[in-house]
C-alpha positions in Angstrom: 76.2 101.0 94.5 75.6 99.6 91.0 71.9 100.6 90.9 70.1 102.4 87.9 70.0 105.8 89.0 71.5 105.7 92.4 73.9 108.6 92.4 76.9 109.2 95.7 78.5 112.3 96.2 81.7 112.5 98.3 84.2 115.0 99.6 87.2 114.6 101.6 90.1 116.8 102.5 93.2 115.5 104.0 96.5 117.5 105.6 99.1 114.3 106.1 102.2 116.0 107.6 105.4 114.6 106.9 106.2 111.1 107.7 103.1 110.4 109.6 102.2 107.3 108.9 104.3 104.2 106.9 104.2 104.9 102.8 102.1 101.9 102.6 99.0 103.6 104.0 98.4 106.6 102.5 96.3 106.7 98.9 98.8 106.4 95.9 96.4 108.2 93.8 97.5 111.4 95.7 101.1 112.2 95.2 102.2 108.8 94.6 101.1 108.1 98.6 103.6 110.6 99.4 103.1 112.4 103.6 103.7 116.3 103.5 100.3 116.6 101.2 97.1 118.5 101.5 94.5 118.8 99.7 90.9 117.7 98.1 89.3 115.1 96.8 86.1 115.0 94.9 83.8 111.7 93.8 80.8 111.4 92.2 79.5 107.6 90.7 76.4 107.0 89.2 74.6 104.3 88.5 73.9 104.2 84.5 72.4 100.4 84.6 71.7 97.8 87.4 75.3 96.9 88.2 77.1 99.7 85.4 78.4 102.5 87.2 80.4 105.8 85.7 82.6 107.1 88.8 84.9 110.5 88.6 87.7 110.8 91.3 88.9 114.3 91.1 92.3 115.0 93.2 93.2 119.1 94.0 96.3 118.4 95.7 99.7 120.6 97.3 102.8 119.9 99.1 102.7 121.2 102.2 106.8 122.1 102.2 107.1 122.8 98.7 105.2 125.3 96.1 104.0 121.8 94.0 100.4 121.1 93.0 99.0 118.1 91.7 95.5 117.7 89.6 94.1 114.6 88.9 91.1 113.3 87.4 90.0 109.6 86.9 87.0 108.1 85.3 86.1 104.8 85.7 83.3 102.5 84.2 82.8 99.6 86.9 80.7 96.8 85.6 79.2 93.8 88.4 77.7 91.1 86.4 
């Protein structure tokens, strides 16, 4: 990515049940890279110049045990020169 106009949309939804894999693998971005989560993630980056590109990284997350939610949106502004 990092081309003028070039645009990527991507979902993904994850269940990770408790403890199934090692804390080092799972995204920290979602519940600190807590297991027992499920939930959606949203991106969308676009490329504003040749190598300037806005991303958005949205997170719609739950515990699966508990009655805890988790929202999180992250912008980011990725230059390659």
């Amino acid at each position: 990515m990092g081309i003028f106009g070039q645009t990527l949309f991507k979902y993904m939804f994850r269940r990770l049940e408790r403890d199934t894999w090692l804390d080092v693998f799972p995204d920290s971005d979602s519940f600190g890279g807590k297991t027992d989560v499920q939930g959606h993630e949203f991106v969308f980056e676009h490329g504003l110049t040749d190598g300037v590109v806005l991303g958005l990284d949205y997170y719609r997350m739950k515990r699966i045990s508990q009655n805890d939610n988790q929202n999180v949106l992250q912008i980011d502004l990725n230059f390659d020169y």
